[in-house]
C-alpha positions as CSV (number, residue, x, y, z in Angstrom):
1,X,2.6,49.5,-0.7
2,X,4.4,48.3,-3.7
3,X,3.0,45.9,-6.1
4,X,6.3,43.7,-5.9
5,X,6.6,44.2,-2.2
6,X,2.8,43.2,-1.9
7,X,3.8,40.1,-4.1
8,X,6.9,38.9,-1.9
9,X,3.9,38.7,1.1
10,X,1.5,37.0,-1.2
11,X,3.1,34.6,-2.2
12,X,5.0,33.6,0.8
13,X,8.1,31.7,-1.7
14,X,10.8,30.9,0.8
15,X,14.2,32.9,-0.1
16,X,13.0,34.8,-2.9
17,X,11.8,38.3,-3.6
18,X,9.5,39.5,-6.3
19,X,11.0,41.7,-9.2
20,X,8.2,42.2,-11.0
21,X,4.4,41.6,-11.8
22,X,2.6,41.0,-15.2
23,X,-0.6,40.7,-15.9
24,X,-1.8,38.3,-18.7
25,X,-5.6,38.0,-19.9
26,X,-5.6,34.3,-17.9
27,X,-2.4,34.7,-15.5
28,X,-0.4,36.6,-13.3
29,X,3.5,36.2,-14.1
30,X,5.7,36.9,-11.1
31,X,9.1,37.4,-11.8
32,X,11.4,36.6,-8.8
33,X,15.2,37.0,-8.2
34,X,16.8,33.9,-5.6
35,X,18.1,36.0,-2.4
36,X,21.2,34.0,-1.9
37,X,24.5,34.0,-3.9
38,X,25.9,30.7,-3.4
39,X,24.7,27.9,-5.8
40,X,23.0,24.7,-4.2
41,X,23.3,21.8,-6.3
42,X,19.7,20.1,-6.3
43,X,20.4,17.2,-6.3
44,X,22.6,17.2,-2.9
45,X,23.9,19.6,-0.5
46,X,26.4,20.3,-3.0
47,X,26.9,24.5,-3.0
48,X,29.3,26.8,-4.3
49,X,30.3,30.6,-5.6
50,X,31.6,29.5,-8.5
51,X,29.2,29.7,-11.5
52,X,29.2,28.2,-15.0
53,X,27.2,30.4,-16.6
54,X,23.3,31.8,-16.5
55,X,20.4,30.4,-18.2
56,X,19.7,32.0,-21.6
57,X,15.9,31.3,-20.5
58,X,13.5,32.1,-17.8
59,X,12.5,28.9,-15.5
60,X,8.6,28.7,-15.0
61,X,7.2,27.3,-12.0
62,X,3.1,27.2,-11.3
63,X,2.4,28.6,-7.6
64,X,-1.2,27.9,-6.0
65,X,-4.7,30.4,-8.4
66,X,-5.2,33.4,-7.8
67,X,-8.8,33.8,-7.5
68,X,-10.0,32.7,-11.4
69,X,-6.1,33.2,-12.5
70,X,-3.4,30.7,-13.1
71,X,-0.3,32.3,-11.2
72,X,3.1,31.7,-12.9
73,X,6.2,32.1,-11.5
74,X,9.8,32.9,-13.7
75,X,13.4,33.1,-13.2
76,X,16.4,33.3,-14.5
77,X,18.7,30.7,-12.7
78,X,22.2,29.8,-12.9
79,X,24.2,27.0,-13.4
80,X,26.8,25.3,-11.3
81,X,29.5,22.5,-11.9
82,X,28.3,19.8,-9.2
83,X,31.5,17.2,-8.5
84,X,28.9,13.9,-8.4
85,X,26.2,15.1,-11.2
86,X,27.9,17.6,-13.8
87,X,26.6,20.6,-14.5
88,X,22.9,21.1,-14.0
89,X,21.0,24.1,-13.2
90,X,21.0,25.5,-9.3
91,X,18.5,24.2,-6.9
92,X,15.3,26.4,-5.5
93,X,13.9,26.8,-2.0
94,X,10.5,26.9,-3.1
95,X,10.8,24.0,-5.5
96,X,11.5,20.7,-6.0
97,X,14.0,18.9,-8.6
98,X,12.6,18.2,-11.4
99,X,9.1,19.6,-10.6
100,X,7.1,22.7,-12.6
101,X,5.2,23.5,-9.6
102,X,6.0,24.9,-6.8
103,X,6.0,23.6,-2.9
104,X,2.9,24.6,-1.6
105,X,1.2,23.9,-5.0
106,X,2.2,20.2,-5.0
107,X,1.5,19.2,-1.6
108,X,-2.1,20.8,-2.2
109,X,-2.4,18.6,-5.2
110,X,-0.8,15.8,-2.8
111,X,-3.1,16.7,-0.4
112,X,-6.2,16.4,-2.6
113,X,-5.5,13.0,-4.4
114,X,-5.6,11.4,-1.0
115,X,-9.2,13.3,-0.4
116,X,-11.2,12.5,-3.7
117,X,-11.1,11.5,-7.2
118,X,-8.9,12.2,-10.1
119,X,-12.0,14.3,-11.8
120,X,-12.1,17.1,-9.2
121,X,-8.5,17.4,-9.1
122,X,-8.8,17.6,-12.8
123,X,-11.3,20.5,-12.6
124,X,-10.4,22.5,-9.8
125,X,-6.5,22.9,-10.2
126,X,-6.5,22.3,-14.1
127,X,-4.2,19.5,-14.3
128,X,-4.0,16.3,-16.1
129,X,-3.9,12.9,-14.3
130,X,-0.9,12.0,-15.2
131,X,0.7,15.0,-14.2
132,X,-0.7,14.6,-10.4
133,X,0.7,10.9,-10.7
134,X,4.6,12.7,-10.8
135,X,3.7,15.0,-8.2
136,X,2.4,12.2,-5.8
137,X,5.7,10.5,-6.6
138,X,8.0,13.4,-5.8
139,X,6.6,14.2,-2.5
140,X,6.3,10.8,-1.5
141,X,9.6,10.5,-2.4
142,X,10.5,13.6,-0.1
143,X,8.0,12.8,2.6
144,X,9.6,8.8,3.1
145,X,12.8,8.6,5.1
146,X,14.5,5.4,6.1
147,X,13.6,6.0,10.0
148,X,10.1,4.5,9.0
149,X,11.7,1.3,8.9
150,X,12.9,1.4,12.9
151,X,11.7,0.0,15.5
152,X,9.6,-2.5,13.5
153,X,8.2,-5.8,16.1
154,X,5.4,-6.8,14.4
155,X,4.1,-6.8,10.8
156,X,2.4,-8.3,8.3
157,X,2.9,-8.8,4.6
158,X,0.7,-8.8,2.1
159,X,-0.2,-8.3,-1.6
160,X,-2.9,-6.6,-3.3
161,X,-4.8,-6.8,-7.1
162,X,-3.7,-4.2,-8.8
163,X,-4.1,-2.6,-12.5
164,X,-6.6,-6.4,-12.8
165,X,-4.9,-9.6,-14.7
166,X,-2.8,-10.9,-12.3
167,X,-0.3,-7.9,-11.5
168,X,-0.2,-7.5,-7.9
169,X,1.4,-5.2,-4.9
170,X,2.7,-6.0,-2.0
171,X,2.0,-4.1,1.1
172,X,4.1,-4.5,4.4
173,X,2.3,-3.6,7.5
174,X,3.0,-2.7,10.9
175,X,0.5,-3.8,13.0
176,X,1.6,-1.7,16.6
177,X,1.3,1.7,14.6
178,X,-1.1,0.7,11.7
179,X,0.4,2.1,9.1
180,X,1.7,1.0,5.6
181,X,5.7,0.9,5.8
182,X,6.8,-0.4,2.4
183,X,5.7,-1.2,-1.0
184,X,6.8,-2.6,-4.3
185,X,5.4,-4.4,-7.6
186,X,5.1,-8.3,-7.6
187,X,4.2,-10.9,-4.8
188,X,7.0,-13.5,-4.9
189,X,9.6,-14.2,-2.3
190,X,12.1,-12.1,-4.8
191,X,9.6,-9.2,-3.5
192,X,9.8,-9.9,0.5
193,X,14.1,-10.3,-0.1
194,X,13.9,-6.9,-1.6
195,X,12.1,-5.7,1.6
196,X,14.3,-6.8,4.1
197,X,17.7,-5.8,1.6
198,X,16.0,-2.6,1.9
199,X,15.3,-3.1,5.8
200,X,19.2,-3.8,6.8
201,X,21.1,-2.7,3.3
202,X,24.3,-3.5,4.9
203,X,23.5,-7.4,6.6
204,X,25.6,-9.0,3.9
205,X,29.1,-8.1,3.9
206,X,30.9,-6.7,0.9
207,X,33.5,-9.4,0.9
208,X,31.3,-12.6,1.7
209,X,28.7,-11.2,-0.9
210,X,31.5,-11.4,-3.8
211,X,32.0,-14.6,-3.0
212,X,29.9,-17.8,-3.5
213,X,30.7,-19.0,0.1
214,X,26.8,-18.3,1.6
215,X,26.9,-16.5,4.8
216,X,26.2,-17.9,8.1
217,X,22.5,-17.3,9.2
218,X,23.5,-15.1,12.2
219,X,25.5,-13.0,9.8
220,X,22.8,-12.7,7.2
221,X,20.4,-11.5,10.3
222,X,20.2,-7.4,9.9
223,X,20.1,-5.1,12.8
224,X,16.5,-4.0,12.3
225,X,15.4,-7.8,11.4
226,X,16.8,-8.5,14.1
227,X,13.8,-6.4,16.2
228,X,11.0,-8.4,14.4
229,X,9.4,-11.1,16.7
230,X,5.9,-11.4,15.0
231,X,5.4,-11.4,11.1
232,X,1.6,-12.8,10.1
233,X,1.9,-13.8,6.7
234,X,-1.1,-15.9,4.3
235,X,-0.6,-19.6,3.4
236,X,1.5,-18.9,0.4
237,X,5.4,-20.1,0.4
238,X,6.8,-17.2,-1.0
239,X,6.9,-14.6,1.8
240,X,7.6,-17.5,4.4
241,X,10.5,-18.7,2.5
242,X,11.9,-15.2,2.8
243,X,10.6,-14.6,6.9
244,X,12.7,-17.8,7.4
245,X,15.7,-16.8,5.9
246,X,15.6,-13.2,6.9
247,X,14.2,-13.2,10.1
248,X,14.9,-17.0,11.5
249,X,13.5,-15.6,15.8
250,X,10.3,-14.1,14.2
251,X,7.2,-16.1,15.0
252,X,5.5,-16.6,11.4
253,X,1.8,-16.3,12.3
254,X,-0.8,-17.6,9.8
255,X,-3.9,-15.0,9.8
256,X,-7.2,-16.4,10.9
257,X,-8.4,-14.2,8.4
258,X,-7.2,-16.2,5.2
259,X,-7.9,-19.4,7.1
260,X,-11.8,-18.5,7.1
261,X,-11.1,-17.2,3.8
262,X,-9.9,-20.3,2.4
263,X,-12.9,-22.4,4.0
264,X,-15.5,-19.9,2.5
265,X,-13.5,-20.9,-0.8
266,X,-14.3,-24.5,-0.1
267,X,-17.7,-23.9,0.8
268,X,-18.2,-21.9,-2.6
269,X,-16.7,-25.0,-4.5
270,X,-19.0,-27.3,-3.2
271,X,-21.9,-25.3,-4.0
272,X,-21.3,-24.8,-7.8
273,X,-19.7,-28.2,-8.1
274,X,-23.6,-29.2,-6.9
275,X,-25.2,-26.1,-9.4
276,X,-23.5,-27.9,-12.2
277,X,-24.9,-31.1,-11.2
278,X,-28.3,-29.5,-11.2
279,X,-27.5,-28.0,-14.9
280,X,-26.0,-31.3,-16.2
281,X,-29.5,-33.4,-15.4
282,X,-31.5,-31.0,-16.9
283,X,-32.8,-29.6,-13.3
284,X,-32.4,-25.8,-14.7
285,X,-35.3,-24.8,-12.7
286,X,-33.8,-26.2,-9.6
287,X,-30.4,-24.8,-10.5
288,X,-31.5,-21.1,-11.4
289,X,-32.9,-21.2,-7.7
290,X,-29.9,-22.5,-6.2
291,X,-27.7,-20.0,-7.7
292,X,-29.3,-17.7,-5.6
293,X,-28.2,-19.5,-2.5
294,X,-24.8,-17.9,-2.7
295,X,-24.6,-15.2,-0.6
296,X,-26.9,-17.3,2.0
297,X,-24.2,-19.2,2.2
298,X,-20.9,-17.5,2.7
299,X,-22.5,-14.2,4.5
300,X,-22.6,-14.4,8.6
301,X,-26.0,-15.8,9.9
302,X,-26.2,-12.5,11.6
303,X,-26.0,-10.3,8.6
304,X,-28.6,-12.4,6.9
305,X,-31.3,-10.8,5.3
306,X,-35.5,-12.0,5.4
307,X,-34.8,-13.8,2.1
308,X,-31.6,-15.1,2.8
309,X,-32.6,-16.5,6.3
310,X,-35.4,-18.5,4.4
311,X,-32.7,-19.9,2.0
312,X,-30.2,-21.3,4.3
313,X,-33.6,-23.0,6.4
314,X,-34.7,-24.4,3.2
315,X,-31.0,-26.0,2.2
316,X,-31.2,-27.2,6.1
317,X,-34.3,-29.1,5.4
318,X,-32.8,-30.4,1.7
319,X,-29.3,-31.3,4.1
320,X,-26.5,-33.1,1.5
321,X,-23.3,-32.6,0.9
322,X,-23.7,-28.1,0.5
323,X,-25.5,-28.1,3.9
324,X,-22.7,-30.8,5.4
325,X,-20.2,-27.9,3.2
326,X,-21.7,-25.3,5.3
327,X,-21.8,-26.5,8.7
328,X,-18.0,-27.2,8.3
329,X,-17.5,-24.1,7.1
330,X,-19.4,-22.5,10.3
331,X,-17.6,-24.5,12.4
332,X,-14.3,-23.2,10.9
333,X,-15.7,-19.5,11.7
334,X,-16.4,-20.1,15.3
335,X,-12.5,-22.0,16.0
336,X,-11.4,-18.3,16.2
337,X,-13.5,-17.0,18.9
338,X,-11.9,-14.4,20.7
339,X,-13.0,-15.8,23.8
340,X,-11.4,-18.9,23.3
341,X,-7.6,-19.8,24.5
342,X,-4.9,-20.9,22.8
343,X,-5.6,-24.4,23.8
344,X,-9.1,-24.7,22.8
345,X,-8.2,-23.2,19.6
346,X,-6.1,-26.0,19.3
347,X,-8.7,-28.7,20.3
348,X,-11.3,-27.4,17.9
349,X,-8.5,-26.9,15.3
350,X,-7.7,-31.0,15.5
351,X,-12.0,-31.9,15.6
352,X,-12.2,-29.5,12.5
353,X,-9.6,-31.1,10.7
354,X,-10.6,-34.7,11.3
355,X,-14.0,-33.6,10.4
356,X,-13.1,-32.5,6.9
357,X,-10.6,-35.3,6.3
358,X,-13.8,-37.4,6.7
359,X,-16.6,-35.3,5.0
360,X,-16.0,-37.1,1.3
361,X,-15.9,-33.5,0.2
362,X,-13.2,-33.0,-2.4
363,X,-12.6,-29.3,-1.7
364,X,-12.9,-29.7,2.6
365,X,-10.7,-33.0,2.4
366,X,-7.9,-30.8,0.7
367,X,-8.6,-27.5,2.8
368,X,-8.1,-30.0,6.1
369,X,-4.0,-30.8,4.8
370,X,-3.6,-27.6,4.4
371,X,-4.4,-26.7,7.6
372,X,-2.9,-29.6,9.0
373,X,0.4,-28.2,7.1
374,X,0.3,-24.8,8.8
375,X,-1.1,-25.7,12.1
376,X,1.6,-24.6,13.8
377,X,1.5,-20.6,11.9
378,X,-2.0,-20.5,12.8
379,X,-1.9,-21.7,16.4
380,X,1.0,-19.1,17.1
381,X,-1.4,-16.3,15.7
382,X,-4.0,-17.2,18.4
383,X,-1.3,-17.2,21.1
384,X,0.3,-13.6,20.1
385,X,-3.5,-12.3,19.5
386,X,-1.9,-11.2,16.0
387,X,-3.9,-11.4,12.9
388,X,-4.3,-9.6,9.8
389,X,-7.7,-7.5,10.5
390,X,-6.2,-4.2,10.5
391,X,-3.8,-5.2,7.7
392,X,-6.6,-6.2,5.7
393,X,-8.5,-2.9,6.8
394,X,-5.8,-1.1,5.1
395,X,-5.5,-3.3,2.0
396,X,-9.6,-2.3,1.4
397,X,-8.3,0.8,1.7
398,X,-5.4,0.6,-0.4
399,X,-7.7,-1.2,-2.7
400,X,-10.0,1.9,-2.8
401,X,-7.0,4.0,-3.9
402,X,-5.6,1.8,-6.5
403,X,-9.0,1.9,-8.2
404,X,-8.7,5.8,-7.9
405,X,-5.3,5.7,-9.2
406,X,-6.5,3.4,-12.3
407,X,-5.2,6.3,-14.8
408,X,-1.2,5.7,-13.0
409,X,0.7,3.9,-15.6
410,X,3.2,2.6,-13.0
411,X,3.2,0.7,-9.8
412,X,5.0,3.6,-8.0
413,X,2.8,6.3,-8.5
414,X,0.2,3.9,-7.1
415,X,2.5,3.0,-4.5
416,X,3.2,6.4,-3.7
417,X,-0.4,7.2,-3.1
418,X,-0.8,4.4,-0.9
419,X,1.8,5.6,1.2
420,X,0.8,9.4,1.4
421,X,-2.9,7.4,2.7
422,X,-1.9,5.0,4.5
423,X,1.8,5.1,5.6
424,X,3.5,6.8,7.8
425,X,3.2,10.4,6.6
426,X,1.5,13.8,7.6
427,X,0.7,16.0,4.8
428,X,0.3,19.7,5.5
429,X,-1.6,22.0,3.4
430,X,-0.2,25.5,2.6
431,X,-1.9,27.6,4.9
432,X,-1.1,24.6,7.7
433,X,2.1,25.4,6.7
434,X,2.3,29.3,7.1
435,X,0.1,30.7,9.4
């Protein structure tokens, strides 16, 4: 067998055949010829005979090692006259626009960043971070089509930390399939209108938009928003504002979730509010014990350790206002009992909040308005048995990943990581992809 016609099997390049073979002290250099005559415009599905002229210089493209060698493949390409984008250079089969690396040798790297950390990707396919950073975004970019936006019922939005500061992402859920289904920078209501512009592109009409008449609300109501009957959303305005306006049938459903959250907050509050009593009468022995108490205090009783079990009994013998803090707090927890209905939910709901508006604690007295303000968001969560746990599942997750993607400059390479993980994609590796 031929060394170019063991090459074209090797390699496995869709609609290409190997010319010729090199051999360099560190790589091998294939040199392929495209089978096809017509030109394909790479940037759409633009294709014609006609051709502007060749390259005066080979194209390079890195294909998957070969054993201990780099393997390079070259061509010389052609150019074309595209209608919409100009002239450019033709479009590959075993390449994407824009990308030095081939097919298979991207989704591998794809592949990889979604397995383990940017230092072993480093050293096993010799490639800077940044450089898997565009790669996750062009087959991301490839991988996402619009139909992962269909049939959407039920979802939750949320934002993440990312990059630290206060620069955040937000995440949009759906809760039937578990899987991540949009993503941009930011956490303001501008971000949840970009979501649902994106969701129904064409709910405002071209006409009514140029004017400023505002559209009626059944007009502004998009196709697919149309679908959603459930959206759990945290306590914020900013997302609910946007629900409202986008999606006036969905159910807005306040997550237990951030409702135990926020009273574990209040708990916290009390406690160093009583710490910096400690420190301000000079009790520094007593308050370098206390800050101990901490964890007693927010973890469940039933993930308590030895230690932490002797804490909480000692604060129940000292009672004041952090043990009165923490039996509120526990009594927040156990409103959301799964085995509880939506009227008993709503029962314990009311005692809470009467019992906080009366506890002469600051923090609890405030957390019981709140409450009181989204009652209504919280009770319909408990009725539709929706809540954020698997949402907040994948934000740890997502959270994970944005820690591995720390060297990312941009949101959307982070973004784009977080949907290759956690969306609604299947990445295939190249021997997946020809057996």
């Amino acid at each position: 067998m031929r060394v170019c016609t063991a090459f074209s099997r090797l390699l496995r390049l869709d609609g290409v055949w190997v010319r010729s073979v090199r051999f360099a002290p560190d790589r091998v250099i294939a040199t392929v010829a495209l089978r096809r005559r017509r030109l394909i415009c790479p940037c759409c599905a633009y294709s014609t005979r006609d051709r502007h002229n060749r390259q005066a210089h080979e194209s390079v493209w890195r294909h998957l090692d070969l054993g201990v060698w780099r393997l390079e493949v070259r061509a010389t390409l052609r150019r074309l006259r595209c209608p919409v984008h100009g002239v450019l250079v033709e479009g590959v089969p075993f390449a994407r626009d824009g990308a030095r690396f081939t097919r298979d040798m991207e989704d591998l790297v794809a592949w990889l960043a979604t397995k383990t950390d940017k230092t072993t990707i480093g050293r096993l396919v010799r490639i800077d971070w940044q450089t898997v950073g565009r790669i996750i975004e062009r087959v991301a970019d490839e991988q996402l089509d619009d139909s992962r936006l269909d049939d959407l019922f039920e979802i939750g939005i949320d934002e993440i930390a990312w990059r630290g500061g206060h620069r955040y992402l937000t995440l949009v859920t759906d809760h039937r399939r578990g899987k991540i289904v949009w993503g941009a920078e930011g956490r303001s209501a501008a971000v949840a209108d970009a979501f649902f512009a994106e969701l129904d592109p064409e709910s405002v009409e071209p006409a009514r938009a140029a004017t400023a008449e505002p559209a009626p609300a059944e007009a502004r109501i998009g196709p697919r928003a149309s679908k959603l009957t459930a959206i759990s959303l945290d306590m914020g305005p900013g997302y609910a504002k946007s629900a409202r306006e986008h999606a006036p049938q969905a159910v807005i459903c306040i997550d237990p979730y951030h409702v135990v959250a926020l009273g574990n907050r209040a708990l916290d509050e009390v406690r160093r509010d009583y710490w910096n009593a400690l420190r301000t009468a000079d009790r520094l022995g007593d308050a370098k014990r206390f800050k101990d108490a901490r964890w007693a205090l927010l973890k469940n009783p039933a993930d308590h350790t030895s230690g932490q079990a002797q804490t909480l009994r000692k604060l129940k013998r000292a009672g004041g206002a952090v043990w009165r803090a923490y039996t509120l707090k526990e009594a927040l927890r156990a409103v959301f009992d799964h085995a509880l209905d939506t009227l008993d939910v709503a029962i314990l709901l009311d005692r809470f909040c009467t019992r906080a508006a009366r506890s002469r604690l600051p923090a609890f007295i405030r957390l019981a308005k709140t409450i009181s303000k989204h009652r209504d968001g919280i009770l319909s969560a408990a009725t539709l048995k929706i809540n954020n746990a698997r949402v907040e599942a994948l934000n740890n997750k997502a959270r994970l990943i944005t820690r591995r993607a720390y060297g990312f400059h941009s949101a959307r390479a982070a973004l784009a990581l977080i949907h290759l993980t956690c969306g609604p994609i299947t990445l295939a590796i190249p021997h997946e992809k020809h057996p």
